[in-house]
RODO-2510 file (C-alpha; in nm, 4 decimals, decimal comma):
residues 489
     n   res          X          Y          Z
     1     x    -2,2745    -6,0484    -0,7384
     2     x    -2,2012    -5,7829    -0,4468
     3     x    -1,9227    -6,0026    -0,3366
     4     x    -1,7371    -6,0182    -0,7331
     5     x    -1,8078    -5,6471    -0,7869
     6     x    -1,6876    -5,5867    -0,4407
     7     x    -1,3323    -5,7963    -0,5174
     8     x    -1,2630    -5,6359    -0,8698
     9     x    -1,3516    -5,2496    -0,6946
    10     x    -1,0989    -5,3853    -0,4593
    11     x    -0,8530    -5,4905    -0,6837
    12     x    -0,8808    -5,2183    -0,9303
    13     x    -0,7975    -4,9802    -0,5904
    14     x    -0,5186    -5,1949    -0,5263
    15     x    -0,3615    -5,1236    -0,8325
    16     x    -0,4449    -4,8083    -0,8861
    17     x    -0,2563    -4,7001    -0,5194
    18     x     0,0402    -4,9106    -0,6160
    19     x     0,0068    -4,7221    -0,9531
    20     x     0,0574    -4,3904    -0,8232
    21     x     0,3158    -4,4797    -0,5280
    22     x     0,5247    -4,6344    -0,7988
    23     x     0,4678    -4,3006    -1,0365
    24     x     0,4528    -4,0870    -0,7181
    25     x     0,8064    -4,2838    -0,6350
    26     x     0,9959    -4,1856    -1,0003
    27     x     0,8373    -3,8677    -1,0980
    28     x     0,9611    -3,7289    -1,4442
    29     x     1,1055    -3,3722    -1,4447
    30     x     0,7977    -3,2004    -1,5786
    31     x     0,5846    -3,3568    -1,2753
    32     x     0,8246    -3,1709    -1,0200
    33     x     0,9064    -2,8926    -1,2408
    34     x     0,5166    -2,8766    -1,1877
    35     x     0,4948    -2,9496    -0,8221
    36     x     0,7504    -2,6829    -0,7789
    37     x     0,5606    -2,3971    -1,0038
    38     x     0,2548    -2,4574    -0,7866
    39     x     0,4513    -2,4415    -0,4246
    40     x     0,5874    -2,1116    -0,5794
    41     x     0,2748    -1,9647    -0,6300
    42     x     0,1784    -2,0975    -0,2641
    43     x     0,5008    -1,8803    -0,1597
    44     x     0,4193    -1,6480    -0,3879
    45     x     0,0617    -1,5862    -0,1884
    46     x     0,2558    -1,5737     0,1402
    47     x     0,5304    -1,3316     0,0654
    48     x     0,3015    -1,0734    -0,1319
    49     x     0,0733    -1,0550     0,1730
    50     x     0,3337    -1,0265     0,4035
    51     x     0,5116    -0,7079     0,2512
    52     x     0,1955    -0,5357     0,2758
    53     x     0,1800    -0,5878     0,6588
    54     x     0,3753    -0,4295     0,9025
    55     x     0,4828    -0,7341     1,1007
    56     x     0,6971    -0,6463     1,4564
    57     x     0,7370    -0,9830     1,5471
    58     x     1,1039    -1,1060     1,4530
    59     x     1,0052    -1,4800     1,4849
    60     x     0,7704    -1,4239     1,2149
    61     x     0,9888    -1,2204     1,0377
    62     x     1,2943    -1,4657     1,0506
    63     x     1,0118    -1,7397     0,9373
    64     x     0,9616    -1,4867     0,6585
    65     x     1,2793    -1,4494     0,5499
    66     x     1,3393    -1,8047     0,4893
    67     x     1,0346    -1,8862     0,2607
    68     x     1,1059    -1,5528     0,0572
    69     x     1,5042    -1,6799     0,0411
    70     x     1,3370    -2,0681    -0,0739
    71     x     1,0994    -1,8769    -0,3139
    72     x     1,3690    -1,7055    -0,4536
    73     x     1,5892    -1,9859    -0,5255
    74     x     1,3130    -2,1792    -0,6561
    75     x     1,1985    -1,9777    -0,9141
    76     x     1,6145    -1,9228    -1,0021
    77     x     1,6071    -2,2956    -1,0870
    78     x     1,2661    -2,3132    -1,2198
    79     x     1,3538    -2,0197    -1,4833
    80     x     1,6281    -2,1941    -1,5920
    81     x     1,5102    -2,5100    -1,6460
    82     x     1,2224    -2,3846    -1,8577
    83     x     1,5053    -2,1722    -2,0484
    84     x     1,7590    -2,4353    -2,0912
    85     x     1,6473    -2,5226    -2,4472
    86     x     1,7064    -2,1281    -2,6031
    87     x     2,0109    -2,1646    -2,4186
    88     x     2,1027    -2,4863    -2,6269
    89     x     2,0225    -2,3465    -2,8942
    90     x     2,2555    -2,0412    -2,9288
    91     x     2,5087    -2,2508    -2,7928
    92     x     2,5294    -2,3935    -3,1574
    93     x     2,6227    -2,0772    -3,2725
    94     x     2,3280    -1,8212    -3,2907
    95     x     2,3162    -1,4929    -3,1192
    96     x     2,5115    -1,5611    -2,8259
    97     x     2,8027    -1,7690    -2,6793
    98     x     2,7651    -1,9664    -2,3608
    99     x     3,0462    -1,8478    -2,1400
   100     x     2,8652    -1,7186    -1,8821
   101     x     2,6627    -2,0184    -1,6883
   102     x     2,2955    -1,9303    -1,5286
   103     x     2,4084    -2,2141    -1,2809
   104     x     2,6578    -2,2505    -1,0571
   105     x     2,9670    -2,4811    -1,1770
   106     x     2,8394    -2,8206    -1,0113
   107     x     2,4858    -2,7790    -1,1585
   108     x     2,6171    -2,6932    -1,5373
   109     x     2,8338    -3,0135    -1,4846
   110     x     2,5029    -3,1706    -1,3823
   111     x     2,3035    -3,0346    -1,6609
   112     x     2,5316    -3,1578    -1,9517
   113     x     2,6404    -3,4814    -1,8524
   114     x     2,4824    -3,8288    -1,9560
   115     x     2,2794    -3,8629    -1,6427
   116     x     2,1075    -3,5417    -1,7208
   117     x     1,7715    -3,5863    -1,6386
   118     x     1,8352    -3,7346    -1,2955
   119     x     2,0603    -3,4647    -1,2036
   120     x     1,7774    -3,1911    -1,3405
   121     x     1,5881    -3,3735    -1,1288
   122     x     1,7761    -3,3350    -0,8312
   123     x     1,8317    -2,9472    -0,8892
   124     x     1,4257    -2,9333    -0,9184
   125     x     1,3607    -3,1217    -0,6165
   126     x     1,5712    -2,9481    -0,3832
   127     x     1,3927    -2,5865    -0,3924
   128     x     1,0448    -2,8166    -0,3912
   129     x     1,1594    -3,0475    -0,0427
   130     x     1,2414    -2,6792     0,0647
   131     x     0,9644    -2,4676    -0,0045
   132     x     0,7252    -2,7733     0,0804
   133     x     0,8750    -2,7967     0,4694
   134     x     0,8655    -2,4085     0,4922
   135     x     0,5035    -2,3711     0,3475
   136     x     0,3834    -2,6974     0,6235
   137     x     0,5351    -2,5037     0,9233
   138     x     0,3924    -2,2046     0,7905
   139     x     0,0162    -2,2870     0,8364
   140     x     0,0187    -2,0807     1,2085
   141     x     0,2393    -1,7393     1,0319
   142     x    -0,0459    -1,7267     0,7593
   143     x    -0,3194    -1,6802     1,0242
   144     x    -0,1088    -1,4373     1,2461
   145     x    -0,0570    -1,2740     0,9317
   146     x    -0,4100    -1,1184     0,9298
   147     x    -0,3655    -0,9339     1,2579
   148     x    -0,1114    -0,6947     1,1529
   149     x    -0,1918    -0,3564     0,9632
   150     x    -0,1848    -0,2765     0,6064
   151     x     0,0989    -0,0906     0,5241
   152     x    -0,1006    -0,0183     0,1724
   153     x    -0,4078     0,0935     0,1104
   154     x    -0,4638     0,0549    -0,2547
   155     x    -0,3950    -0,2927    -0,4779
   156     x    -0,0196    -0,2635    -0,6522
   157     x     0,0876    -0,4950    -0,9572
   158     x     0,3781    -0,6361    -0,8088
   159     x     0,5983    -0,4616    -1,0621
   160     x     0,4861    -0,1289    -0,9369
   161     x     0,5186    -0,2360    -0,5616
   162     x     0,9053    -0,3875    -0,6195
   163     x     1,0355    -0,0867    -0,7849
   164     x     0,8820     0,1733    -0,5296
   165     x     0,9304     0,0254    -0,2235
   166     x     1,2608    -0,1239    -0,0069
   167     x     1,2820    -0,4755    -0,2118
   168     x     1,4346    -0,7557     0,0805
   169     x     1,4760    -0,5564     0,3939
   170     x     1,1991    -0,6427     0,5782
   171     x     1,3713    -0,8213     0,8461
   172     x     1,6440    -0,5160     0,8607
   173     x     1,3853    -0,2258     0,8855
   174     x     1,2076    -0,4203     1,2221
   175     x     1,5162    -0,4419     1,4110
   176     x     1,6164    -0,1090     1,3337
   177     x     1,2809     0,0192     1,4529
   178     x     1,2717    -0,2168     1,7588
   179     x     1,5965    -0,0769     1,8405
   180     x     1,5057     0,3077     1,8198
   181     x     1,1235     0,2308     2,0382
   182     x     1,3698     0,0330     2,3004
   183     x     1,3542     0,1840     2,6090
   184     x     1,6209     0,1516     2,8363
   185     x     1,6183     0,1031     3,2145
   186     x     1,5250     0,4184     3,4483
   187     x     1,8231     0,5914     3,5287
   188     x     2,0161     0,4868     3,2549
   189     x     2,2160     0,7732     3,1416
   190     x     2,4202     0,6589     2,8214
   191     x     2,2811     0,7376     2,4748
   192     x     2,2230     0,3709     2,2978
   193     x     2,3935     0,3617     1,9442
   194     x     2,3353     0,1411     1,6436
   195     x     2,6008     0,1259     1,3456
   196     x     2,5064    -0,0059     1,0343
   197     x     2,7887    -0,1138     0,8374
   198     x     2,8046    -0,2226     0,4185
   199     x     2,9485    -0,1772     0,1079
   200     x     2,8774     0,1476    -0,1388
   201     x     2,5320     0,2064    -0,2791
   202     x     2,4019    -0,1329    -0,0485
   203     x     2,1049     0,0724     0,0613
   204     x     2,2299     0,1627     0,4413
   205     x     2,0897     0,5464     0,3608
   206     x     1,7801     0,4130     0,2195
   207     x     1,7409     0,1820     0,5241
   208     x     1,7643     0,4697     0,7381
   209     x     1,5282     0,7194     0,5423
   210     x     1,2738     0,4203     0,5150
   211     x     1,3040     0,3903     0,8917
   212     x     1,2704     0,7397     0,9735
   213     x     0,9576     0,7393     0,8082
   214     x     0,7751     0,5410     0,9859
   215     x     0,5035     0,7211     1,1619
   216     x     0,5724     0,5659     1,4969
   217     x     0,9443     0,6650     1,5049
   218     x     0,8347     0,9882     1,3821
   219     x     0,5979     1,0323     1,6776
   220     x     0,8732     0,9046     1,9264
   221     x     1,1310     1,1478     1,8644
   222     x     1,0952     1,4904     1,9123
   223     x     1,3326     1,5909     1,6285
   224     x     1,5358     1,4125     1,4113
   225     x     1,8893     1,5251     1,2858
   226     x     2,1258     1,3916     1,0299
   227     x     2,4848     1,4639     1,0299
   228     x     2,7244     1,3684     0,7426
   229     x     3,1386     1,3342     0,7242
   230     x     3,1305     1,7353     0,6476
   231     x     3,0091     1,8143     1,0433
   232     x     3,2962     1,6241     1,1241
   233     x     3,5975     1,8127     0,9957
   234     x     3,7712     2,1650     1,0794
   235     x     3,8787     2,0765     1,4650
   236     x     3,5927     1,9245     1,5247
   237     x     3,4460     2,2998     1,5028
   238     x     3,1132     2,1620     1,2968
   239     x     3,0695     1,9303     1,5557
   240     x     3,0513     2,1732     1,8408
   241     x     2,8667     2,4073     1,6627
   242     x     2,6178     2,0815     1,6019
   243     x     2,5588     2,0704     1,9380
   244     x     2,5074     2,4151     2,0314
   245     x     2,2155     2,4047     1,7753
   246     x     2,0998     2,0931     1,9636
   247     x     2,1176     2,2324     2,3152
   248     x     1,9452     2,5606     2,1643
   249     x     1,6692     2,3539     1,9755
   250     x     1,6083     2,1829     2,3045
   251     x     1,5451     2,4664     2,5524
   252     x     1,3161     2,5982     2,3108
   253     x     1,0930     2,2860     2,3150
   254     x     0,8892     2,2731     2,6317
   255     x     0,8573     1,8882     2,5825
   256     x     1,1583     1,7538     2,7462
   257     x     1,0847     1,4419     2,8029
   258     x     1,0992     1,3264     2,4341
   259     x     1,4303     1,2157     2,2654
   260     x     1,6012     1,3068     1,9395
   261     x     1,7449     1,0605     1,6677
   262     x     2,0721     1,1576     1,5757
   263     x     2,1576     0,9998     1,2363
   264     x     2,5557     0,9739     1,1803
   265     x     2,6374     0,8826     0,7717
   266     x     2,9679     0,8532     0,6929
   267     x     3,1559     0,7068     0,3806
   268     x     3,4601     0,5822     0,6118
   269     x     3,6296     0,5697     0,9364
   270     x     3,5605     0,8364     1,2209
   271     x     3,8261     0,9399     1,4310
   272     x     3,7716     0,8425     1,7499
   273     x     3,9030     1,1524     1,9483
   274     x     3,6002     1,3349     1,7324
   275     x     3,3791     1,0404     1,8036
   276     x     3,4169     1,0855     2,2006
   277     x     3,3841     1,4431     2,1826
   278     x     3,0473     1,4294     2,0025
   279     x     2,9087     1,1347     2,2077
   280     x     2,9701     1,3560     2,5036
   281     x     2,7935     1,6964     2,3923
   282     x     2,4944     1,4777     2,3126
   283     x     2,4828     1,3098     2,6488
   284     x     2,4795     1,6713     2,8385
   285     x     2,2335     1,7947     2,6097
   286     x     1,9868     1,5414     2,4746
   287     x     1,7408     1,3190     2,7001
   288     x     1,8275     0,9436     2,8168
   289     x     1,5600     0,8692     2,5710
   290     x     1,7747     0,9787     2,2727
   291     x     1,9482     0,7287     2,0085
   292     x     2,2204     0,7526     1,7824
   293     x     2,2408     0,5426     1,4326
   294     x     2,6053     0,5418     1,2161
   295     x     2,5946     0,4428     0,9022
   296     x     2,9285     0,3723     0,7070
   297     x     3,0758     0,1478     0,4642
   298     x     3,3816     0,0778     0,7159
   299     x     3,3336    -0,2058     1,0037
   300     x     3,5536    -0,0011     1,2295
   301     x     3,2425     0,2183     1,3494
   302     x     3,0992    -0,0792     1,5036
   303     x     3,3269     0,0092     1,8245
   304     x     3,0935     0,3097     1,8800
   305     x     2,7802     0,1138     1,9407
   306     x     2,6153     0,0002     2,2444
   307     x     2,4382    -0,2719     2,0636
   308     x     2,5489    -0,5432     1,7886
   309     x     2,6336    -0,3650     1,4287
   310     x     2,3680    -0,4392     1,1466
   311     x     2,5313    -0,5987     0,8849
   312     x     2,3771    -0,4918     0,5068
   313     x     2,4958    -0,7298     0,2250
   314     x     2,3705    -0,7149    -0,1578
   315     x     2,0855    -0,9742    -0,2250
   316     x     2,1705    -1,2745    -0,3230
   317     x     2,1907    -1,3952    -0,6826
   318     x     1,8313    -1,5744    -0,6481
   319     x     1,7054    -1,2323    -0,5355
   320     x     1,8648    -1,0033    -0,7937
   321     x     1,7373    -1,2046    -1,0690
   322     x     1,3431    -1,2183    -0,9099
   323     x     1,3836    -0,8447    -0,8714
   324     x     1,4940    -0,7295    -1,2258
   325     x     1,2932    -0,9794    -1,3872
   326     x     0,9575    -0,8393    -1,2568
   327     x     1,0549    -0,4995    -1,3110
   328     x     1,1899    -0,5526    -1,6410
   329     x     0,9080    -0,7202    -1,7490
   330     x     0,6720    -0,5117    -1,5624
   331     x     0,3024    -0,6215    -1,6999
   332     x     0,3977    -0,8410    -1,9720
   333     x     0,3878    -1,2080    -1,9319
   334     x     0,7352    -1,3390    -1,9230
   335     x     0,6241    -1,6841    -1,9667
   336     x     0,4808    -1,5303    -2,3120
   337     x     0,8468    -1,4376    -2,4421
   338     x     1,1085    -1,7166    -2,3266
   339     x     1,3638    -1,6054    -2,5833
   340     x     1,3432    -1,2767    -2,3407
   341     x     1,3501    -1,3976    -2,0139
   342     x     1,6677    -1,6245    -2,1253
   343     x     1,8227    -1,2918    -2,2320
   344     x     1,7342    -1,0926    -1,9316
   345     x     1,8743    -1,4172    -1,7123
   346     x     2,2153    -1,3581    -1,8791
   347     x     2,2440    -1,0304    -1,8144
   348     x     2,1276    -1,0354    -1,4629
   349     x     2,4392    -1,2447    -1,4150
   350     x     2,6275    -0,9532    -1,4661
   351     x     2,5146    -0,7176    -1,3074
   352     x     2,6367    -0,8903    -0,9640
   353     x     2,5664    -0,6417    -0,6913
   354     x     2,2923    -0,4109    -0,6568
   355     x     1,9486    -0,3336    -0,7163
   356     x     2,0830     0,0240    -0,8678
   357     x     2,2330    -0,1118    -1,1446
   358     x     1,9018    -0,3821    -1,2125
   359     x     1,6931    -0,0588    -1,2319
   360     x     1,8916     0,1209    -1,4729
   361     x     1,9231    -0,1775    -1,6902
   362     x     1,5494    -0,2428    -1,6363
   363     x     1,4621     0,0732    -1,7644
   364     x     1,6873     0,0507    -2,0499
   365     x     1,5515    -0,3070    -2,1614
   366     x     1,2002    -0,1744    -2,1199
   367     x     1,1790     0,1329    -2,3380
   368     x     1,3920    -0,1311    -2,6050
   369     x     1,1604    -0,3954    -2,5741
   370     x     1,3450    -0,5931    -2,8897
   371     x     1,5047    -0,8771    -2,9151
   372     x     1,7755    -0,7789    -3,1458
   373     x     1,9092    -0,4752    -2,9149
   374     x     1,8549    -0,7076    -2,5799
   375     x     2,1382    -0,9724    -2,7737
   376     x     2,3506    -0,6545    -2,8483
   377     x     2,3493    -0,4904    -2,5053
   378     x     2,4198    -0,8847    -2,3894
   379     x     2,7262    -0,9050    -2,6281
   380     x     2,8337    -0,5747    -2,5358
   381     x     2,8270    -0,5909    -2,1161
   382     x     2,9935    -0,9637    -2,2225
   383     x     3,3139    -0,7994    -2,4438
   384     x     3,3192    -0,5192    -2,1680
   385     x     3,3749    -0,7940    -1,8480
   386     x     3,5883    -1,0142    -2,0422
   387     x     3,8250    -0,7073    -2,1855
   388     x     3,8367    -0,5893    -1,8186
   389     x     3,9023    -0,9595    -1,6777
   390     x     4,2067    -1,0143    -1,8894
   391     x     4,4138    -0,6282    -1,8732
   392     x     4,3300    -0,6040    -1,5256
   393     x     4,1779    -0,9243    -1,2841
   394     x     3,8642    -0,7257    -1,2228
   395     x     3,5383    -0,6407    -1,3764
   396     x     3,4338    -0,3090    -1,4603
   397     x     3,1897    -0,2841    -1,1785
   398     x     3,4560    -0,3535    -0,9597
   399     x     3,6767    -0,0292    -1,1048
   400     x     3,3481     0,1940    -1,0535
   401     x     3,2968     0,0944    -0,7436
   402     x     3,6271     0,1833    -0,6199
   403     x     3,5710     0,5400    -0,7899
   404     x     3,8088     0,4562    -1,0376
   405     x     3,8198     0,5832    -1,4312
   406     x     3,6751     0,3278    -1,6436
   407     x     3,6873     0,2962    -1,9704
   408     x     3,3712     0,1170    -2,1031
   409     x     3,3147     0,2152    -2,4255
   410     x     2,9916     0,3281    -2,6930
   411     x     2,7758     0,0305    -2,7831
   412     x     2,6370     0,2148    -3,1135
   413     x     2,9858     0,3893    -3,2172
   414     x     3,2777     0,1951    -3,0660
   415     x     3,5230     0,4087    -3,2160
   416     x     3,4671     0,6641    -2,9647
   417     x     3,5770     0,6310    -2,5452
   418     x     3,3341     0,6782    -2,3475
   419     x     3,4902     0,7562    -1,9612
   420     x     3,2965     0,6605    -1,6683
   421     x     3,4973     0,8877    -1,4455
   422     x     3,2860     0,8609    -1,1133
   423     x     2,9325     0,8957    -0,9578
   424     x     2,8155     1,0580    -0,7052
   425     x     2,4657     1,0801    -0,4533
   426     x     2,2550     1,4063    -0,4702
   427     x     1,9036     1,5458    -0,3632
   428     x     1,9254     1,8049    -0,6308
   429     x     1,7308     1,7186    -0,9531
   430     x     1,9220     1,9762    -1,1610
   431     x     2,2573     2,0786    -1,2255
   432     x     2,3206     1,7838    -1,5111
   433     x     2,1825     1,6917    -1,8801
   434     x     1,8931     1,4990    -1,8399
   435     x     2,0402     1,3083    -2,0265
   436     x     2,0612     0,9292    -1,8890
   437     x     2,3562     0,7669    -1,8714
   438     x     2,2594     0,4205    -2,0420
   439     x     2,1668     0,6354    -2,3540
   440     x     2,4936     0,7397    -2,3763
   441     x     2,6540     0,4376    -2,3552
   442     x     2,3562     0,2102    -2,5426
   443     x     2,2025     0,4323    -2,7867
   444     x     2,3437     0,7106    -3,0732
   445     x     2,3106     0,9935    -2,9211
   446     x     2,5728     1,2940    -3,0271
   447     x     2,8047     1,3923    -2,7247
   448     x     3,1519     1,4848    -2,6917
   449     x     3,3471     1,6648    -2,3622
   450     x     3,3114     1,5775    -1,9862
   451     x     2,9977     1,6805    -1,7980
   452     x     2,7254     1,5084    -1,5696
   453     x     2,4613     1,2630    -1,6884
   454     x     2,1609     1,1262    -1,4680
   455     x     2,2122     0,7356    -1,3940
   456     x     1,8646     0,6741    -1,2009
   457     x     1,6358     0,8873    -0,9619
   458     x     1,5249     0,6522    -0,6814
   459     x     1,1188     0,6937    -0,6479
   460     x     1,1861     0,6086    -0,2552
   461     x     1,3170     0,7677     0,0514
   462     x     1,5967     0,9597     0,0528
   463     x     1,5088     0,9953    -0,3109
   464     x     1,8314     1,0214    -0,4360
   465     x     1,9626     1,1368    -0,7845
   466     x     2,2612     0,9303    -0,9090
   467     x     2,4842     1,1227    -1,1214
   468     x     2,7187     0,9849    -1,3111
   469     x     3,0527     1,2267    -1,4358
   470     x     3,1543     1,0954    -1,7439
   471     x     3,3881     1,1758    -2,0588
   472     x     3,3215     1,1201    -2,4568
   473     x     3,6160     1,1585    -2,6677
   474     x     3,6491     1,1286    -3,0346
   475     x     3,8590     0,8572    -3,2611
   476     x     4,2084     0,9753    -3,2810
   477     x     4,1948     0,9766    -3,6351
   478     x     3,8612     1,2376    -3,6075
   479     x     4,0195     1,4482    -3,3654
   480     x     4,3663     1,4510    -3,4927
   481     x     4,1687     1,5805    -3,8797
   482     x     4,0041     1,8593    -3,7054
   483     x     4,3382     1,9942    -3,5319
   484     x     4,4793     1,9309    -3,8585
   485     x     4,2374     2,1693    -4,0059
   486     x     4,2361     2,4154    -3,7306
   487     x     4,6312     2,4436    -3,7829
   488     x     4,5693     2,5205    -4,1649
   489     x     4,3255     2,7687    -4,0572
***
């Protein structure tokens, strides 16, 4: 009897192994779309404990980097897998069209051709082979993880913790402070500089003020100073008088052994007659121990450093979307409102480059939280890119970022212009309507004339108000009546 039950036990193993290597072998599309949702949350675990650590090793950081890059791709794919159906659906002719793909080319091909399951499959697996190798060689970071300090104190949704902290520069703000607690050799006597190059509103200035923060660097320097493209100018008059005030601050101080942080932001080029002259007052006056950082969104400042330039680029696609998505969302469920999230995915495609932008919109989708004035602002931002695309090559963005006029337009009265003339970077909270920008341009409100609207006040360091200069003007038809009337009066 032992030796019957002991063959059937075996045999009923046998084929239940060779059952699950052959399922294991061809797994459907929900079994890795599953596989893939749990390594996410693995990530997930990782990544949130990391950015409340303050981590100085740049092995662990680069190891960092990669899984949060994987985890961001992954859930990119995942989220549009799930949202592929609503997608099909409008396609047939409900809200919205489908011109603008939440894939890249090659993966829309994949997703609408007759192998279409083994090519979802494919884009599923990839992020999940991915995120699986990271996670294995990961098992060491986790416990190193432990041993650094808490940069927090008190638990933060994650919402709350992405929109008031630096999202994605982890790895950036290390090297920057490794570079400013370098010391150099004894005896050195040149002043070490770092230049940080990147496009406008990138976050170079945030970088910096984040950096300066820190209560180590703060404790390192004896003073810091920031100088902007205005100390530069007159004959180089600003910059001398700059470094009188330095030499003066100095001899005051008994502590001489102490450096200073000089921080250099610039929009463009420096001359480099101005450049030398500078460098030179603060090598007679400042300690060996002093560094310089230049900020600026032209690569030509990289000749003034002593080290190699830190390059800032906008987050990646993946990134953008993981950002305004939990933001936007903030503590509701997304998984709860798919018609939403497939929304929101669109127009995270166009918003391209920055995390600015993702806020504003953010905080315009949240106060509207309805589904009829998400598909409007969609069809809106879509007429706006594909007016701009055909009169001039370029999106709007494009225009504003060049500090070029643009004319975008009133969602809720389209009769009228409204001018996005330029914006501007201030630490002043008044001196414009409080008015915010995306009302004008989303909602009803009354307005006519040129004057200054707030885009967005950054809740972290330098706390900057954006402030957008703008210009409403009337229909033709309405204004040309009222200087009709005003003639007759």
């Amino acid at each position: 009897m032992d030796i019957v039950l002991s063959a059937v036990l075996g045999e009923l193993a046998s084929r239940s192994i060779n059952f699950f290597i052959s399922k294991s072998s061809k797994p459907t599309v929900m079994v890795v779309a599953d596989r893939l949702q749990r390594a996410l949350l693995r990530a997930q675990v990782i990544v949130y404990e990391a950015m409340e650590r303050q981590i100085t090793n740049q092995a662990v950081l680069q190891q960092l980097d990669m899984l949060r890059d994987a985890m961001y791709r992954g859930y990119y794919i995942l989220d549009t897998f799930r949202y592929q159906s609503h997608r099909e659906e409008e396609a047939k002719g409900q809200v919205m069209s489908n011109t603008l793909s939440l894939l890249k080319v090659n993966c829309l091909q994949g997703f609408c051709s007759s192998n279409r399951n083994t090519l979802i499959l494919e884009q599923l697996q990839k992020p999940l082979d991915d995120l699986s190798s990271i996670i294995l060689d990961a098992k060491e970071l986790v416990m190193f993880l432990a041993s650094y300090p808490r940069l927090y104190r008190q638990p933060y949704s994650m919402h709350l913790l992405l929109g008031n902290c630096m999202f994605n520069r982890q790895m950036e703000s290390e090297l920057v402070i490794n570079f400013l607690l370098h010391t150099q050799p004894h005896g050195s006597e040149e002043l070490e500089v770092l230049p940080i190059v990147g496009p406008c509103k990138v976050g170079k200035s945030t970088l910096v003020a984040h950096v300066c923060k820190n209560e180590s660097i703060r404790d390192y320097f004896l003073e810091i100073l920031f100088l902007h493209d205005h100390d530069f100018i007159d004959d180089n008059l600003s910059t001398v008088r700059r470094c009188e005030i330095i030499d003066r601050n100095r001899i005051l101080n008994s502590n001489q052994d102490r450096g200073w942080l000089i921080v250099v932001d610039l929009v463009g080029d420096l001359n480099e007659d101005v450049w030398k002259m500078f460098y030179s007052s603060c090598k007679q006056r400042l300690p060996s121990s002093s560094k310089i950082i230049i900020t600026s969104r032209s690569d030509k400042i990289t000749k003034f450093g002593t080290t190699q330039a830190l390059n800032l680029k906008y987050v990646s696609d993946e990134a953008l979307w993981y950002f305004f998505k939990t933001v936007t969302f903030g503590s509701i469920d997304p998984d709860m409102h798919p018609k939403f999230v497939h929304v929101a995915m669109e127009i995270a495609q166009m918003l391209r480059t920055g995390l600015i932008g993702a806020n504003i919109m953010a905080c315009l989708l949240r106060e509207n939280f309805d589904m009829h004035f998400w598909c409007k602002v969609l069809a809106f931002m879509r007429g706006l890119i594909q007016k701009h695309v055909s009169e001039f090559g370029v999106e709007p963005l494009f225009l504003i970022n060049q500090n070029k006029h643009v004319h975008l337009g009133r969602m809720a009265t389209p009769s009228e212009d409204f001018l996005y003339c330029y914006d501007y970077e201030t630490l002043h909270k008044g001196g414009f309507r409080r008015l915010r920008s995306f009302n004008l341009m989303y909602g009803s409100v009354k307005a006519v004339g040129k004057f200054d609207v707030l885009g967005w006040i950054s809740p972290i360091p330098p706390y900057y108000s954006y402030v957008v200069t703008c210009e409403v003007r009337e229909p033709k038809s309405r204004a040309a009546a009222k200087r009709k009337r005003s003639i007759e009066n």
